[in-house]
C-alpha positions as CSV (number, residue, x, y, z in Angstrom):
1,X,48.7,-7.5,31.2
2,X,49.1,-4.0,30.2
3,X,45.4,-2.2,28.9
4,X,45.5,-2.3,25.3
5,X,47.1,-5.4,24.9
6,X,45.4,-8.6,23.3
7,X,43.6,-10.3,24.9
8,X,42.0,-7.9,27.7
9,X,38.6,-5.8,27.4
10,X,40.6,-3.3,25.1
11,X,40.9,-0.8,27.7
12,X,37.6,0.6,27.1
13,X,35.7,2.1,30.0
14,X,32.3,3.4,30.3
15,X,30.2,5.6,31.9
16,X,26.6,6.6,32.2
17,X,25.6,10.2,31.2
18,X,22.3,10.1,32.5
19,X,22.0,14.2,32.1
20,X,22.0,13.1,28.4
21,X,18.2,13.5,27.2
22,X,17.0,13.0,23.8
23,X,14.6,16.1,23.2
24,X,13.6,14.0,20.1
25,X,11.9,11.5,21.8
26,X,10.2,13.6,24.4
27,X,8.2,16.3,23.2
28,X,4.7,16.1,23.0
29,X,4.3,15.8,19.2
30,X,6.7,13.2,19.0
31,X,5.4,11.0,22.5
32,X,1.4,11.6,21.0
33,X,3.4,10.2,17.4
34,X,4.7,7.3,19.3
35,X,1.8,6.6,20.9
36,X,-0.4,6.1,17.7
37,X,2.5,4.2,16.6
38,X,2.4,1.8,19.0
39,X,5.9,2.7,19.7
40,X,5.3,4.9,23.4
41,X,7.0,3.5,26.4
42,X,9.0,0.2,24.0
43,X,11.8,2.5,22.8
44,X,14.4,4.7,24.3
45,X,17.4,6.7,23.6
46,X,20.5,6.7,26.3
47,X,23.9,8.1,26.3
48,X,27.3,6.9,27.7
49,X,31.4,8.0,27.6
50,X,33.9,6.3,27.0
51,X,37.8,6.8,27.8
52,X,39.8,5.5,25.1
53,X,39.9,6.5,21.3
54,X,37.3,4.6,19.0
55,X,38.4,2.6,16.7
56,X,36.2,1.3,14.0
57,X,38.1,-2.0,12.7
58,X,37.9,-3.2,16.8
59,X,33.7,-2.2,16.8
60,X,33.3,-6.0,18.7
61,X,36.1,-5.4,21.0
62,X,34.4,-2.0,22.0
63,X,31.2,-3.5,22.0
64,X,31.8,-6.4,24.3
65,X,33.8,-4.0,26.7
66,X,30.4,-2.0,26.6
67,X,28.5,-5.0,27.4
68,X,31.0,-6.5,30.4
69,X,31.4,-2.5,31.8
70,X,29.9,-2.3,35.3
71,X,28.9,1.0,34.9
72,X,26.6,-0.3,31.6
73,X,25.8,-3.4,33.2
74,X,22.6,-1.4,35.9
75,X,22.2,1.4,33.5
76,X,21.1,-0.2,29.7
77,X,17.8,-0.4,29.7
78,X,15.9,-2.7,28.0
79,X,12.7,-4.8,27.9
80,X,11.7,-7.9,29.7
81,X,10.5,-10.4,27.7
82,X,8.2,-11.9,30.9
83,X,7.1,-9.0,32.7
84,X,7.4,-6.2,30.1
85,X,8.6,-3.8,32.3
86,X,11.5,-2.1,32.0
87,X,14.9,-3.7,33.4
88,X,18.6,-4.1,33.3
89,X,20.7,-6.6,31.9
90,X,21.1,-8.9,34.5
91,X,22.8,-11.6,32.4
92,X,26.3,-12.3,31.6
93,X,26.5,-11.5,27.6
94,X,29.1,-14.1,26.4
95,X,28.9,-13.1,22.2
96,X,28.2,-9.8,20.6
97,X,27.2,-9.0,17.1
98,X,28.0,-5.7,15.8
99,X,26.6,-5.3,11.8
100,X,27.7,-1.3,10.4
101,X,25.2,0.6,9.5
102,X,26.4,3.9,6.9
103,X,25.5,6.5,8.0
104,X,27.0,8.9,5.1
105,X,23.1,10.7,4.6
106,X,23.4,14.6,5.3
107,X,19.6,15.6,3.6
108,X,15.9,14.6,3.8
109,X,16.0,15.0,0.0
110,X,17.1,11.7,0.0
111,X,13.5,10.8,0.3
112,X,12.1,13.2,-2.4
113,X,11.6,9.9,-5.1
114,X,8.3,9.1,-3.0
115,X,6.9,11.8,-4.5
116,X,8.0,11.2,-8.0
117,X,7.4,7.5,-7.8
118,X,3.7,7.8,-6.8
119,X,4.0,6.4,-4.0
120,X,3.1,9.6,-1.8
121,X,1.2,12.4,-4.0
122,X,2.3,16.1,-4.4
123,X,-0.4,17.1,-1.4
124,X,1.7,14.7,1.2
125,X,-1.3,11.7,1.1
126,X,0.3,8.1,0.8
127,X,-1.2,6.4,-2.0
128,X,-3.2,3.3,-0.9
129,X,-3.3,-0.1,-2.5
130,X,-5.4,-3.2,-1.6
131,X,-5.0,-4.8,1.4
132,X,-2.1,-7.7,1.6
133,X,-0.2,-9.3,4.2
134,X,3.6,-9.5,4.8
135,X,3.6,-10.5,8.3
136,X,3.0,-10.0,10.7
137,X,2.0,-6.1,8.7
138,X,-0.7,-5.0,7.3
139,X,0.3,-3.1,3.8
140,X,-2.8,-1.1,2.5
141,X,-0.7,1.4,1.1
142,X,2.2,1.8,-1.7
143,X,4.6,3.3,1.4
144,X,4.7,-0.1,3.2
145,X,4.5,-1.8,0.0
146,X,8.0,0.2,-1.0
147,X,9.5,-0.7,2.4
148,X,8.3,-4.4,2.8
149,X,7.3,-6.6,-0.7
150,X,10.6,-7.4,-2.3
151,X,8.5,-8.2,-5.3
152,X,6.8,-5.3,-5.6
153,X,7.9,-2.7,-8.6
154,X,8.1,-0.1,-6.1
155,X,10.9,-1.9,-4.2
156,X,13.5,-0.5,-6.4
157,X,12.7,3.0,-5.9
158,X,15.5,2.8,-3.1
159,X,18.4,0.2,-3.8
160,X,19.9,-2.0,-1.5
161,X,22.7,0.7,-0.4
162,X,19.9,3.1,0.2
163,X,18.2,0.7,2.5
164,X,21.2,0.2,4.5
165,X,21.6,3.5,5.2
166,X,20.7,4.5,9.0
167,X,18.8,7.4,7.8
168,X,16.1,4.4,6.0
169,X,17.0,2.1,8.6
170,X,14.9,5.0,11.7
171,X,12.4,5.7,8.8
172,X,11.5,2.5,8.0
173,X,11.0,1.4,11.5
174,X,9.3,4.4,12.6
175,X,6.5,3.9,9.5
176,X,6.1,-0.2,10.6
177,X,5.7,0.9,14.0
178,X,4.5,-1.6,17.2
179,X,1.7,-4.2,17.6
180,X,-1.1,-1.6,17.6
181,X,0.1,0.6,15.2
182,X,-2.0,3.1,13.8
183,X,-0.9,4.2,10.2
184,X,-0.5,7.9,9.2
185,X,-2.5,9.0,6.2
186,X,0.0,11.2,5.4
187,X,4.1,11.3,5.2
188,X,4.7,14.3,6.7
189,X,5.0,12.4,10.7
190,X,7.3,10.3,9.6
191,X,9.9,12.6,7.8
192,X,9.4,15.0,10.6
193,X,10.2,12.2,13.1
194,X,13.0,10.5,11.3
195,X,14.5,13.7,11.2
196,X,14.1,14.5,14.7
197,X,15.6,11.2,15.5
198,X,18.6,11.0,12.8
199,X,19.7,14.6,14.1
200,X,19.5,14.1,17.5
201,X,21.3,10.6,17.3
202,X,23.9,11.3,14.3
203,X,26.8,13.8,15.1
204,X,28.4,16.1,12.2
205,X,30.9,18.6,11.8
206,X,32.5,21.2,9.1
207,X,35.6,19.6,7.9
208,X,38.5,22.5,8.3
209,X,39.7,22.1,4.8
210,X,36.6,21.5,2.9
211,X,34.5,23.5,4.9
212,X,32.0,21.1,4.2
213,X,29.6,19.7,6.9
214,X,30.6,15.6,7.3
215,X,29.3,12.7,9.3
216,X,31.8,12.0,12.1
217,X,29.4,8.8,13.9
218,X,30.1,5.3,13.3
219,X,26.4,3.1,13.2
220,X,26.6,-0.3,14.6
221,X,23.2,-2.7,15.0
222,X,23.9,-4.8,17.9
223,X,22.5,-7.7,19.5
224,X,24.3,-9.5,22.2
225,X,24.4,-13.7,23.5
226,X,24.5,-15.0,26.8
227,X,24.8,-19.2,27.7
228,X,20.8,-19.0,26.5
229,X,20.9,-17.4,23.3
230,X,19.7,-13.7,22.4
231,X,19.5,-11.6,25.3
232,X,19.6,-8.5,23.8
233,X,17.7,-6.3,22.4
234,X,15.4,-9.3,23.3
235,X,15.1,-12.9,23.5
236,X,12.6,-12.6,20.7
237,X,13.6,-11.8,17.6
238,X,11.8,-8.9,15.0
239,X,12.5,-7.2,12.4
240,X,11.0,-4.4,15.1
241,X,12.7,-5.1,17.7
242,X,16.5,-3.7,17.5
243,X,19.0,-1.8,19.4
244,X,21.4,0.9,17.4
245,X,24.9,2.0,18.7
246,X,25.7,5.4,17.2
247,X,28.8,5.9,18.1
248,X,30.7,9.8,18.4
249,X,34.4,9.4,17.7
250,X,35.0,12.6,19.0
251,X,33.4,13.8,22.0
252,X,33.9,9.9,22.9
253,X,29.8,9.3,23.4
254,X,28.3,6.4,22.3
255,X,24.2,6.5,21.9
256,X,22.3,3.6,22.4
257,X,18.7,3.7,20.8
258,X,16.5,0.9,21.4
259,X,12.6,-0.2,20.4
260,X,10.9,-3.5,21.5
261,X,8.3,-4.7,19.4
262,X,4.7,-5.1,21.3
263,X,1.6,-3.1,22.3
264,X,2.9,0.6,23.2
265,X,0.9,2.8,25.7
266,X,-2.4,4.1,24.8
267,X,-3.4,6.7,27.3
């Protein structure tokens, strides 16, 4: 059967670009960030090529190949559920899921309504609210509150769309944080980390005719199935707990950013 044709891995082939750092996730602000976060040493960013133009309509083909590649099968890290040390995949994935994610957010402005909504005041300090549960997170103040009680009047302040967007998506996560995670006072941290994040992650470019700058990544959140069940991000599920494919159509990279829910390092 000729690559490309039904039926086969779609042609796709992958390799490892381990010369790939994330700056984003390494400096010192950001690892001392993560590590109040409970987030240090449970999430990382890697990059691989591929060979063959992306497509977005055949994501799951492309993300299966990814998944069955032999040069992504000793390379994608990701967490052991018994020992939690890092490891490798080390199981045949059988079923992938692959759920877009727009990405179409080109400004931080986008979170300017948490000032006007009360929710964070005009100095930066996050407004706090009495303590409730939504577990397994604490919510003592109106930010967490926004992101997590449906029922809450604050929810609306970002609508469904808004919450979908990948730009929320790393913000969101990045406020909840791990098992040990110690709350910022302030929302400065988190804009400043998102940001870090999104722009390290996200590719743009000037259109030619428009001249204006556009989006050219495609956002997938994956999780992938062997004979078990979940294998990946983890065998246990959280709303913590993901894997993101942010996919460059261009220079043919795919990113892979990844967090496992649990106690981060301290010291």
């Amino acid at each position: 059967m000729a690559a490309g044709e039904p039926g086969d891995l779609g042609g796709y082939y992958f390799r490892f670009l381990p010369q790939k750092t994330f700056q984003c996730l390494s400096t010192p602000e950001t690892t001392s960030r993560l590590r109040q976060w409970s987030m240090l040493g449970r999430v990382a960013a890697q990059a691989f090529g591929f060979d063959q133009t992306f497509q977005a309509y055949r994501k799951d083909e492309f993300v299966m190949a990814f998944f069955k590649d032999p040069n992504v099968i000793p390379n994608l890290q990701l967490l052991s559920d018994s020992s939690g040390q890092w490891t490798t995949l080390g199981t045949e994935v059988k079923k992938i899921e692959a759920i877009n994610v727009p990405c179409t957010q080109l400004s931080m402005s986008f979170f300017n309504r948490l000032y006007d909504e009360d929710i964070v005041r005009d100095n930066g300090h996050i407004v706090k609210c009495l303590d409730s549960f939504c577990d397994p997170f604490p919510i003592s103040d109106e930010l967490r509150k926004m992101l997590l009680v449906e029922d809450s009047e604050k929810y609306e302040v970002f609508s469904q769309p808004d919450r979908e967007e990948f730009l929320f998506c790393l913000f969101k996560h990045l406020c909840l944080g791990g098992a040990l995670c110690q709350y910022e006072d302030v929302l400065h941290p988190y804009l400043e980390t998102t940001k870090l994040l999104y722009k390290d992650l996200v590719s743009v470019r000037k259109n030619p005719q428009t001249k204006k700058i556009q989006i050219t990544s495609s956002v997938f959140k994956v999780t992938a199935y062997d004979g078990a069940g979940v294998c990946y991000p983890s065998t246990k599920s959280h709303e913590q707990t993901f894997s993101y494919f942010i996919v460059d159509p261009i220079k043919r990279h795919v990113h892979v950013l990844y967090h496992s829910y649990g106690v981060g390092e301290m010291s």
